[in-house]
C-alpha positions in Angstrom: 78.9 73.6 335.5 79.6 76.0 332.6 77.2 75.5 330.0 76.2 77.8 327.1 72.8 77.3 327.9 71.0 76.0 330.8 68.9 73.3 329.0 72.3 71.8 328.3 72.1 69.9 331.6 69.7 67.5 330.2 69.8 64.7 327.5 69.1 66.3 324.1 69.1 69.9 325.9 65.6 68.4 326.9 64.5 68.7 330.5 61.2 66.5 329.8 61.7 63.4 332.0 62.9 60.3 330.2 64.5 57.1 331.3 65.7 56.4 328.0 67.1 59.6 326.5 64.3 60.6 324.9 64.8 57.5 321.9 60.9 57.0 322.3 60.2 60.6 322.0 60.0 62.7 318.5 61.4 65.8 317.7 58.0 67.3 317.3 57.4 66.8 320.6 60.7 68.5 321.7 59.8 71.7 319.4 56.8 71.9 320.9 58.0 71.8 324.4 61.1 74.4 323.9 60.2 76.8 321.3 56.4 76.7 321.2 55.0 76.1 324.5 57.6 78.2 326.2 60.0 80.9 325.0 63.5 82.8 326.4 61.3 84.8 328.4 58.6 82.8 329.5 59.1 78.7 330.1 56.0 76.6 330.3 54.7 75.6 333.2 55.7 71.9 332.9 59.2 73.0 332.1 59.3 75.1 335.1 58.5 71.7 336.9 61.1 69.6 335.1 64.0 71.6 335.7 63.6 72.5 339.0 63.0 68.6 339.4 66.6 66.9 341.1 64.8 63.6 340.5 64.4 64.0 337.0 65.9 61.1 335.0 67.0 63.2 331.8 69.6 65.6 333.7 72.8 64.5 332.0 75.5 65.9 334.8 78.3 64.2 335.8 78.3 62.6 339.4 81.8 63.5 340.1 83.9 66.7 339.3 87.9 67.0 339.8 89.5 70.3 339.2 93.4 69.5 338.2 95.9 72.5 338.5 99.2 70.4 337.3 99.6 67.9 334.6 100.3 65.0 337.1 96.7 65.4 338.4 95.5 64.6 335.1 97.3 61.9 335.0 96.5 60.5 338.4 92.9 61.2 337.5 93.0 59.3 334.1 94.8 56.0 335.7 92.4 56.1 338.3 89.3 56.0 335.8 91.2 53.7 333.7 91.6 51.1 336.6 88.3 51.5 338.1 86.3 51.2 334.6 84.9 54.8 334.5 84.5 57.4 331.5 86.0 60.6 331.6 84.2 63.9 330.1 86.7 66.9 330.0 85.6 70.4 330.2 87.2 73.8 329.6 84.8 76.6 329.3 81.8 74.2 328.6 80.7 76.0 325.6 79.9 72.6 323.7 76.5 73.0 321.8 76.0 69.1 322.4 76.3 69.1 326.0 79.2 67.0 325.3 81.6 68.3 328.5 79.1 68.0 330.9 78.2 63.9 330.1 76.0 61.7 332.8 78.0 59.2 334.9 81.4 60.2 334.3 84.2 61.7 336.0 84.1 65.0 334.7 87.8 66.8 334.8 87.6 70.4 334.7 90.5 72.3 333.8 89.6 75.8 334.8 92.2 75.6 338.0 94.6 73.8 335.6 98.1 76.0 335.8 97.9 79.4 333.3 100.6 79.5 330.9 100.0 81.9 328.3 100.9 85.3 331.3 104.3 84.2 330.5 103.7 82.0 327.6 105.3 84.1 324.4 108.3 82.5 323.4 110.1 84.8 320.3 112.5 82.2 318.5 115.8 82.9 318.8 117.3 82.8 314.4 120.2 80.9 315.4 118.7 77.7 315.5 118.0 77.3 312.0 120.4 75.2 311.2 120.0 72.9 313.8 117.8 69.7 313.5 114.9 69.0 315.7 116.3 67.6 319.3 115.1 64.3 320.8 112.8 66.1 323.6 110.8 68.2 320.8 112.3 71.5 322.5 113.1 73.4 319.4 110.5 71.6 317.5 108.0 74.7 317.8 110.6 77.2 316.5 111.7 75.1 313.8 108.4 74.9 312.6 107.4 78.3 312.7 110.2 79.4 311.1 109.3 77.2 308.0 106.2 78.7 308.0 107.4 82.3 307.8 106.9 82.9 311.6 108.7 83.4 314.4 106.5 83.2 317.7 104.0 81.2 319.9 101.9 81.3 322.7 101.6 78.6 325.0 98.1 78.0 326.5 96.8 75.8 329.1 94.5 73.5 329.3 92.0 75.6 331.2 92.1 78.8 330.0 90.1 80.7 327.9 90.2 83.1 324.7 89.3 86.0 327.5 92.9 85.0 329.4 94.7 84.6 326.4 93.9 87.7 324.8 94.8 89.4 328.0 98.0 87.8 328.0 99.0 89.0 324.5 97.2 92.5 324.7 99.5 92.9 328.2 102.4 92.2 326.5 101.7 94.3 323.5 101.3 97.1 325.6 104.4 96.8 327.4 106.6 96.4 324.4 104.9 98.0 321.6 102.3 96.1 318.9 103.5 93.4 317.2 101.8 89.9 318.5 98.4 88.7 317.2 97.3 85.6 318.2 94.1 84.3 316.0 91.0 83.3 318.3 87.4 82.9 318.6 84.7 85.8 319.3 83.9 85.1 322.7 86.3 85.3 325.8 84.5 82.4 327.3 85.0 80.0 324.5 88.5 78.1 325.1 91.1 78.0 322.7 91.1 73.8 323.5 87.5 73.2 322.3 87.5 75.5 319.7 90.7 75.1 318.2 90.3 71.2 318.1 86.3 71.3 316.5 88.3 73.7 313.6 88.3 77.1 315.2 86.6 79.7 313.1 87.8 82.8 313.5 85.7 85.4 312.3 86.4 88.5 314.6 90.3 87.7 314.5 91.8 87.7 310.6 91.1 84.0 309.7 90.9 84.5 306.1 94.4 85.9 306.5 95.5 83.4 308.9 94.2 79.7 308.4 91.4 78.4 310.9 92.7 77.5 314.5 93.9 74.3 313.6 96.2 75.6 311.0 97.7 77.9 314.6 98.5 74.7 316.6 102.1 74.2 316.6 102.7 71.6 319.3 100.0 69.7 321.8 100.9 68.6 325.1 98.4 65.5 326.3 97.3 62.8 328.8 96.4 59.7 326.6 93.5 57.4 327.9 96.6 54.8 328.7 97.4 57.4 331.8 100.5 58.5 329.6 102.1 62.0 329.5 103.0 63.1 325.8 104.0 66.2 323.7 104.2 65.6 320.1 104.4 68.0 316.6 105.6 67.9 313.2 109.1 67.5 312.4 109.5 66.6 309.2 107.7 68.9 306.4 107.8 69.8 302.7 107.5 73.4 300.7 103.5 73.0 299.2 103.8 76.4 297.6 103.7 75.3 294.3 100.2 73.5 294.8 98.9 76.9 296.4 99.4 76.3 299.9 101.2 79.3 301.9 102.4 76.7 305.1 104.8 73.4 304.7 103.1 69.9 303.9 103.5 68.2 307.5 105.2 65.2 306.5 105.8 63.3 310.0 104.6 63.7 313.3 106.8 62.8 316.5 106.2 62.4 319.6 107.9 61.9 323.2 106.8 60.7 326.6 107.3 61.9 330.1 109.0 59.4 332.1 108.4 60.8 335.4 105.0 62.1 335.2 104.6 62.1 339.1 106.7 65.3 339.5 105.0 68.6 339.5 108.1 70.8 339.1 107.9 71.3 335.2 111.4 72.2 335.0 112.3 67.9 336.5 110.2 67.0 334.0 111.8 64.4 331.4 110.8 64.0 328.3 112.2 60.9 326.6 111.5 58.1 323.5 108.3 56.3 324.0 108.6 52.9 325.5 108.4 50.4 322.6 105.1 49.0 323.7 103.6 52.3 322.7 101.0 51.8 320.3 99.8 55.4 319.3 100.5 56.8 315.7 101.4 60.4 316.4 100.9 61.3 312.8 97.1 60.0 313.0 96.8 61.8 316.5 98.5 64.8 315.6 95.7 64.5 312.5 92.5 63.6 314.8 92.7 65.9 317.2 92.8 68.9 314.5 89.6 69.0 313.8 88.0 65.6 315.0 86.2 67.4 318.3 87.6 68.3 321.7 87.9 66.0 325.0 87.7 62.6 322.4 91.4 61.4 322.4 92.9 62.6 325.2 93.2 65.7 327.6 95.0 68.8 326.1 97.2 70.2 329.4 98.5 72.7 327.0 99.1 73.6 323.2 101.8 75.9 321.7 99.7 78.3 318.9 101.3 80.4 316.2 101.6 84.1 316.9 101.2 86.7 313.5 102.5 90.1 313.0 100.2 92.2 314.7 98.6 94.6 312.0 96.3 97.9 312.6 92.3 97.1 313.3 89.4 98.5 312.0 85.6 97.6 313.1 83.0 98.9 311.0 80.0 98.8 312.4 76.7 98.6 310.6 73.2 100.6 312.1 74.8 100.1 315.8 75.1 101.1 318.6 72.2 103.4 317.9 70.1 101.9 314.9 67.3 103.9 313.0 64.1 102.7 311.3 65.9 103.9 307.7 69.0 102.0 308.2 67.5 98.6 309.2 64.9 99.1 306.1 68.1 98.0 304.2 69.5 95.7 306.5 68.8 92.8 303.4 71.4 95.4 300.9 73.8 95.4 303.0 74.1 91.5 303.9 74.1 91.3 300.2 77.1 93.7 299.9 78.5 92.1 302.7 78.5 89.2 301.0 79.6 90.3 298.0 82.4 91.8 299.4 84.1 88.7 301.1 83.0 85.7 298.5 82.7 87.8 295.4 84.9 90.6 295.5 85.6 91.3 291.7 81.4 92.4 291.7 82.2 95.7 293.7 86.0 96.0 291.9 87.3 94.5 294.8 90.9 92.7 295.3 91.0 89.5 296.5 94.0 90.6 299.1 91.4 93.5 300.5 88.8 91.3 300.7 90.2 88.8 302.7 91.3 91.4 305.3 87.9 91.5 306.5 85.9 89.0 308.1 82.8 88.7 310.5 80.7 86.3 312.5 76.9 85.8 311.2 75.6 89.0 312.8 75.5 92.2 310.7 76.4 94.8 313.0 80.2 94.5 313.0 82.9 93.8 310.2 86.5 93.3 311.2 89.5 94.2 309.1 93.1 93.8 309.5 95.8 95.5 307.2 95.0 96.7 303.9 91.4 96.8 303.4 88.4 99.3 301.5 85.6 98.0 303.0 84.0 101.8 303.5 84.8 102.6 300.0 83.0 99.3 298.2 79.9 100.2 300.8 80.4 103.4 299.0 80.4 102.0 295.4 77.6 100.0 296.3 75.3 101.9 297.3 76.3 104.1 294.2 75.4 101.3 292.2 72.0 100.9 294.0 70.6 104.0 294.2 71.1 104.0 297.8 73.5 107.2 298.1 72.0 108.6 300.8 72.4 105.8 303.1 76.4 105.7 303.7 75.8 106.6 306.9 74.5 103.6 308.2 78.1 102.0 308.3 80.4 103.9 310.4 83.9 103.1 311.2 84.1 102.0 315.3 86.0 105.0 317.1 86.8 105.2 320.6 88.3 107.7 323.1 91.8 107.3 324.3 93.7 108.7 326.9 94.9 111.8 325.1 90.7 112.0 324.4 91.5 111.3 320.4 88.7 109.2 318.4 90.4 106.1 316.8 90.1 102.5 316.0 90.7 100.1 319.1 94.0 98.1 318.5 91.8 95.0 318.2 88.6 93.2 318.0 89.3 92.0 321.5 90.2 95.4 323.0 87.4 96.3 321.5 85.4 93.9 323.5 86.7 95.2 326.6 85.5 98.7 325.7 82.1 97.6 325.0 79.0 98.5 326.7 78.0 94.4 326.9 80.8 94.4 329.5 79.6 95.9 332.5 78.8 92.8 334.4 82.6 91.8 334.3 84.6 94.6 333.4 88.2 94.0 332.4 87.7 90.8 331.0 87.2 89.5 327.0 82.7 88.7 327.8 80.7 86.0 326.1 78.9 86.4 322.7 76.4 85.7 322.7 75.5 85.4 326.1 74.0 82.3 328.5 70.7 81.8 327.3 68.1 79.1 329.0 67.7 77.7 324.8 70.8 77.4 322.5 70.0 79.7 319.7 72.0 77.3 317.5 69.7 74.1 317.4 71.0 73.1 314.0 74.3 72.9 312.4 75.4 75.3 309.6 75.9 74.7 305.7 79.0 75.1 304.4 78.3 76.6 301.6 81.1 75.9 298.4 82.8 78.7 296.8 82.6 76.8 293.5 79.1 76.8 293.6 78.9 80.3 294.2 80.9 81.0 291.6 78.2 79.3 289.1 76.1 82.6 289.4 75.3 85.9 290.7 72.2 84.9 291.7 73.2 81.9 293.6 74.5 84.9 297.0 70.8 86.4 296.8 69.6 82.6 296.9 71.3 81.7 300.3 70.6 85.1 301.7 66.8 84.3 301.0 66.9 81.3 302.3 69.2 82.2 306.1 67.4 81.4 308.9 65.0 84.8 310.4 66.6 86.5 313.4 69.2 85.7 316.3 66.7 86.3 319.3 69.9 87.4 321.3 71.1 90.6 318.9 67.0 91.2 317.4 69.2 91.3 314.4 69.0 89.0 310.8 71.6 86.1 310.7 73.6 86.2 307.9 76.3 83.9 306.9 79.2 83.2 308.9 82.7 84.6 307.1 85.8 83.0 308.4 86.3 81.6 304.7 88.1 81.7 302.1 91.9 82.9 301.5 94.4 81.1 303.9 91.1 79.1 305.2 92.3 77.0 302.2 95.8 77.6 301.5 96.7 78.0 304.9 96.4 73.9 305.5 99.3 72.0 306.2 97.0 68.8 304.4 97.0 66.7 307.7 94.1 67.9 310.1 90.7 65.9 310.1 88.9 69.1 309.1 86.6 68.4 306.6 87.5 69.2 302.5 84.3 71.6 302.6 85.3 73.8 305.8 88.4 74.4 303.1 86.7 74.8 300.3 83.3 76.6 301.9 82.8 80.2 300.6 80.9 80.7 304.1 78.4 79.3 306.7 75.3 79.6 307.0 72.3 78.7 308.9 69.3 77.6 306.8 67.1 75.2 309.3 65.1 77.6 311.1 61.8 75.9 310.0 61.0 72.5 308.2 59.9 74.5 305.2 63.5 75.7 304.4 64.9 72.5 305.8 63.1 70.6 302.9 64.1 72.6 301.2 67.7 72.7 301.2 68.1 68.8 301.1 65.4 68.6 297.8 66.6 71.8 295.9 69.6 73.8 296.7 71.5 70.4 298.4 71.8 68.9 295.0 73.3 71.7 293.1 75.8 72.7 295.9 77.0 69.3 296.6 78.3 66.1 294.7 75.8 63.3 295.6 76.8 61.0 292.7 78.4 58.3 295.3 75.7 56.8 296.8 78.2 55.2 299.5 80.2 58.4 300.2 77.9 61.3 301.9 79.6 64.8 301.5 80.5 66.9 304.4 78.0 69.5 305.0 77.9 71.0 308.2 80.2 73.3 310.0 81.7 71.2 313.2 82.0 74.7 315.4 78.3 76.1 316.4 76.6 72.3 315.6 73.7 72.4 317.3 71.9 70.0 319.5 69.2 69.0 316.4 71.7 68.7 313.8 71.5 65.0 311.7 71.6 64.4 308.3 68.7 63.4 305.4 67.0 60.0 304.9 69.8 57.4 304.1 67.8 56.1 301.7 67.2 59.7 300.1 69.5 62.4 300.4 67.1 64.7 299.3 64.4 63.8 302.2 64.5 65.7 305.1 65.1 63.4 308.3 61.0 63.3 309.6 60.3 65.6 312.6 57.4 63.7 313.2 60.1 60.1 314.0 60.5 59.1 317.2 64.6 60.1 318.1 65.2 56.2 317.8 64.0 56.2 313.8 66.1 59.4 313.2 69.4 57.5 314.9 68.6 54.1 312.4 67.4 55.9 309.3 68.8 59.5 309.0 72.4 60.6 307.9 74.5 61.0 311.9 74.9 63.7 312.9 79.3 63.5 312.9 78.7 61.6 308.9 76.9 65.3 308.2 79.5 67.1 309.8 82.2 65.2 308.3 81.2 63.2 305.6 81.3 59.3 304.8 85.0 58.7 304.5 86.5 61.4 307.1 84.1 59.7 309.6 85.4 55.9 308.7 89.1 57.3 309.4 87.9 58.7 312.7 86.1 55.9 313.6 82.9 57.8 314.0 
């Protein structure tokens, strides 16, 4: 079934029997069952009954499973549902922290067999077309595009492949013709580039703050409506936004075309034409909702055409790993606070903006990626100068590995890198999972999206966050610090029509602070407050981060955002009386427009 983790497979990743999705049930109850009865290592002995129980009413599987390998299956598959009343869940790699590709009594499509493209998928646009408008069937539309943007390839990926086969397909051709492709992506080979890219795609390991988030890559979506029809659609019409600080076009209008003959599986007979005039879908509010308003909601993705990047050298720098010591984790806390320093407040350590955003990392201290120009080693250095701290330089170390020749140097990328590593024994040769399938999520809760601007109030308002970040990531044994895919072309990098929220633009980084209901009162009665606007009592901000929301997340008291939602309500009082979970995520007015 593909889950991230196993307790996925039942209603509120809780495998305590219920008939009625737990709404009778509080979320004290559920903490106790999961994290304090049991543990990773050692499940309760109820729990041990409940999930090995076939019976039990709160698994949340689908009772049917289709595997389509050409768009015309998808199709098929989607008229069928359509005719005979049924919902459709849609999975790629199943790494949905809601459970929300793996959804009781539905047809459940998964595209893992769906046809690969990206082997073959690089397409380098061919200069001669610029003077050419964009043809009827969308062909040129992709090269068009990216040439407006300063670019001038893509990748095509299908709908079932992963970051792990996509990687591969770029690293081979790298190889083979020298480096120059980068393709931005997510940390984890298993996570797919559909999912991801579509809940806003943060990518931390790959250059993002160079780069835009992955719905600033999509460059053209192929889909199969929930009318059964076959479409492809981009933008075609765009403006220069450079003078309002943007660094890609304003996407002005959004076309689209249908397949006429969507029963024929040779791609090459397909034909792509005008859309009957019955048609009622907006491709400028599609093209719009699907960046960034969740995966597997308005249609199925059978492939997307991404933006490739110059390819520029790689460093990791790795930070009391692979072989920590009791002195270097001692100051484990100075260096998350010069890692954060470093990519939200650069000008403290006489950092450039333009070095700073060359580096980025996921919440997890051990490795920092950087692309291009970059002194992270030498602000580690200047920092520690500044801290008394000389004699610990050594704890960061610059990631070298053996090649061929049996030189040290710096893999050509984070995903290389990955394929080098250790963690990669159990399936060698391929991009692995990070972290890896756990029985428990270890994201229950969504992350804050914590505003530059606020940041910017204070030196003291970085050492406030970092004090207040949730303990440790049981799977690294390792302090979770903010997530930095933020910042530079995270902002500017928007062509200002995707349904990612204002605050995933605007966010300095994420970060989890819900570990425990102290800190979660916290943040709604103290820090909430300053970081946010709450003056409109009818417009709730976006907060949350849409990628990593866990199963737990929601909101504060409606009738007090600074009132944590009660633990101690049944999961029926939190639905009436508590911010939603997608209003959190997205804020008041995004979710209106998405119908949420």
């Amino acid at each position: 079934m593909c889950l991230p983790h196993l307790y996925l497979g039942w209603g509120t990743s809780w495998p305590r029997p219920s008939e009625n999705g737990h709404m009778n049930q509080t979320f004290d109850q559920l903490f106790q069952d999961l994290f304090v009865s049991s543990s990773e290592d050692t499940p309760s002995t109820d729990l041990e009954r409940w999930t090995s129980d076939p019976t039990n009413p709160s698994l949340d599987l689908p009772s049917k499973v289709l595997f389509p390998v050409v768009a015309s299956d998808v199709v098929a598959a989607v008229n069928f549902a359509k005719e005979h009343g049924i919902e459709i869940s849609v999975k790629n790699s199943g790494h949905s922290y809601q459970g929300a590709s793996s959804k009781k009594d539905t047809l459940l499509l998964n595209m893992n067999r769906f046809t690969h493209y990206a082997p073959t998928g690089i397409t380098d646009c061919d200069a001669s077309i610029l003077d050419t408008t964009v043809a009827d069937d969308l062909n040129n539309q992709p090269c068009l595009l990216s040439f407006a943007k300063g670019k001038s390839s893509t990748i095509r990926v299908g709908g079932g492949e992963n970051f792990d086969k996509v990687y591969r397909a770029v690293i081979a051709v790298n190889e083979a013709e020298g480096y120059k492709y980068h393709l931005v992506g997510g940390a984890a080979g298993t996570v797919s580039p559909m999912g991801w890219t579509w809940q806003g795609g943060l990518p931390a390991t790959m250059g993002g703050r160079l780069y835009g988030f992955g719905v600033d890559q999509v460059v053209q979506v192929e889909m199969v409506l929930p009318n059964g029809v076959h479409v492809k659609f981009g933008p075609t019409e765009w403006e220069d936004a450079s003078a309002d600080g943007f660094t890609v076009p304003r996407t002005k209008v959004v076309s689209g075309v249908c397949r006429s003959n969507p029963d024929e599986h040779d791609e090459e007979k397909w034909i792509w034409e005008r859309c009957p005039e019955d048609f009622d879908i907006d491709f400028n509010d599609l093209f719009f909702a699907i960046r960034g308003g969740g995966g597997g909601t308005w249609g199925v993705v059978t492939s997307v055409l991404l933006q490739l990047h110059d390819y520029l050298p790689y460093i990791g720098y790795l930070f009391n790993w692979p072989a920590p010591t009791e002195e270097c984790t001692a100051i484990a806390p100075q260096f998350a606070e010069f890692q954060a320093q470093y990519m939200s407040a650069p000008s403290l350590l006489n950092v450039t903006k333009e070095h700073s955003l060359a580096c980025s990392c996921p919440n997890d201290l051990r490795l920092t990626n950087c692309y291009g120009e970059e002194d992270f080693m030498q602000a580690w250095t200047r920092f520690l100068d500044l801290n008394n701290l000389t004699d610990k330089v050594a704890c960061l170390s610059e990631n070298l590995v053996e090649n061929n020749e049996g030189v040290m140097q710096s893999p050509k990328g984070y995903a290389e890198l990955t394929l080098l590593g250790a963690a990669n024994d159990r399936f060698p040769g391929k991009v692995p999972d990070n972290p890896p399938p756990l029985p428990m999520s270890g994201q229950e809760f969504a992350d804050v999206l914590v505003p530059q601007s606020w940041l910017d109030e204070s030196e003291e308002n970085i050492k406030t966050v970092l004090e207040n970040a949730a303990g440790f990531a049981a799977y690294y044994a390792f302090p979770i610090t903010p997530y930095y895919a933020f910042g530079g072309a995270a902002a500017s990098g928007s062509d200002q029509a995707s349904a990612l929220s204002q605050a995933h633009r605007d966010a300095a980084f994420m970060v989890s602070l819900f570990d425990t209901a102290d800190k979660e009162a916290n943040f709604w009665g103290n820090l909430f407050p300053k970081m946010f606007d709450i003056s409109d009592k009818t417009n709730f901000p976006p907060v949350f981060g849409s990628n990593h929301a866990g199963f737990l997340t929601t909101g504060p008291l409606k009738e007090d955002w600074t009132k944590p939602c009660p633990r101690e309500w049944t999961f029926e009082e939190r639905g009436e009386k508590c911010i939603s979970f997608q209003e959190a995520i997205y804020g008041t007015e995004h979710a209106v427009v998405l119908g949420l």
